[in-house]
N, C-alpha and C positions, 0 to 999 in steps of 0.2 A: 464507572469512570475508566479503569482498567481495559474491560470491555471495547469501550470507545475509541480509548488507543490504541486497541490490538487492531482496530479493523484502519484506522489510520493509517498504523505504520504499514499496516499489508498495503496500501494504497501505494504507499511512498516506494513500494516494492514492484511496481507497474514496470512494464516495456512491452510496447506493441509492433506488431507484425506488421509490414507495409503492404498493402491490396496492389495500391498504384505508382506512386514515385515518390519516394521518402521526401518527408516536408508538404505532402501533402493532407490537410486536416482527415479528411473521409480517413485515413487509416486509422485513424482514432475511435472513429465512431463505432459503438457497439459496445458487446460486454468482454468483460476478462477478468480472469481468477490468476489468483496466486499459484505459481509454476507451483508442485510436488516439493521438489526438490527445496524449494527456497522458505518451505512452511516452519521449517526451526526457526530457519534465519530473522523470518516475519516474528515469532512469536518471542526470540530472542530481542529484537529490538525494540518491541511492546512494552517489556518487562525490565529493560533497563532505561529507557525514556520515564516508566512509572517509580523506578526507583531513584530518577534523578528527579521528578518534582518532590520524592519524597522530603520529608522533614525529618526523618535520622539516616544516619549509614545502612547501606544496606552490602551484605555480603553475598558474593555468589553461592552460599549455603539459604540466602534469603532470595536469591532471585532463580535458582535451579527448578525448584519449586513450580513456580509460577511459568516457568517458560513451556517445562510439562503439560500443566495443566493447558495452558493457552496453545498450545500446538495439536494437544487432540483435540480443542473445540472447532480448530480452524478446518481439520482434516473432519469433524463429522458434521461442519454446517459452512460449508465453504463460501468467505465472503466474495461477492460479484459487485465489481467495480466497472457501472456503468456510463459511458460516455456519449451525449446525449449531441444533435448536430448545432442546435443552438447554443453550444458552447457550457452546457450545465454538467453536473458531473454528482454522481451518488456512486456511494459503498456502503452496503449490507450482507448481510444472512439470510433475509427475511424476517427478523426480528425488529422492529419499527424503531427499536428505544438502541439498536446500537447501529440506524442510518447516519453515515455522514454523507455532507450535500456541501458544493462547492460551486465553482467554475474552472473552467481548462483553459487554456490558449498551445498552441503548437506553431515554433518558428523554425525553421530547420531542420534537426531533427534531436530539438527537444520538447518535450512536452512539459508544462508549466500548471499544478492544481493549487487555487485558493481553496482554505475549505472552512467550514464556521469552527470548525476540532482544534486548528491550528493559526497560531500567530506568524508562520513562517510559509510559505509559496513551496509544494514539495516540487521536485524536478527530479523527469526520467529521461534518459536518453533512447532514443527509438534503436535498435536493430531488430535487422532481419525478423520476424516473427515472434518478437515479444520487447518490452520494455522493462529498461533494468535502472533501478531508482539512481540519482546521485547525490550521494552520502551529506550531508550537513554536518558531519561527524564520523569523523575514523573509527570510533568505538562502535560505533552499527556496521551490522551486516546485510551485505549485497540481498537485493530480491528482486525475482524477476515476474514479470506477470506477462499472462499466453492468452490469447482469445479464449474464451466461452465454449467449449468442445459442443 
């Protein structure tokens, strides 16, 4: 479950690069990992979205921990958030038990993912070469996500 969220919120940590004219969907399409840079950030927000469906308090001595742990998994199996042109939409590792599978829309130059993980629609705003999530919560931190090298 954990798991599942880590590779969610990396999702919600998306911004993509524009090929042809921002607000155009084809810039969407294809793969893209989580920027370097933003893999705390991703595993920072995993770990306290998990500790807010928690059922007691949890302290940043309780959530330190886990942001750890989840930041070297991301950095040694980096999930690929694929965007597919019929509008469908997967994040994985390659580990089948922690694919999430959705749908996208893009109107402008924001990108919109339903997904079966979440009761909430995540939204990224496009620039220049990568997609940088926008927050449902102050308490999360920024992530950005870059094409597929």
């Amino acid at each position: 479950m954990f798991s599942r969220w880590a590779v969610l919120v990396a999702v919600c940590v998306a911004m993509l690069p524009g090929c042809s004219k921002p607000g155009d969907p084809d810039d969407i399409v294809g793969s893209w990992v989580i920027d370097a840079k933003s893999i705390d950030n991703a595993a920072y927000n995993a770990a306290r979205k998990a500790a807010n469906r928690s059922q007691r308090e949890m302290t940043a001595a309780d959530i330190d921990p886990m942001v750890r742990d989840l930041a070297a998994k991301l950095r040694a199996a980096p999930t690929i958030y694929t965007f597919a042109s019929d509008g469908t939409f997967q994040a994985g590792n390659g580990d089948d038990t922690l694919t999430v599978t959705g749908t996208w829309t893009y109107a402008g130059s924001v990108l919109t993912i339903e997904t079966d993980a979440s009761d909430k629609p995540l939204r990224f705003q496009f620039e220049p070469g990568s997609l940088v999530n926008i927050k449902s919560d102050a308490s999360l931190r920024t992530i950005t996500l870059v094409r597929k090298p």
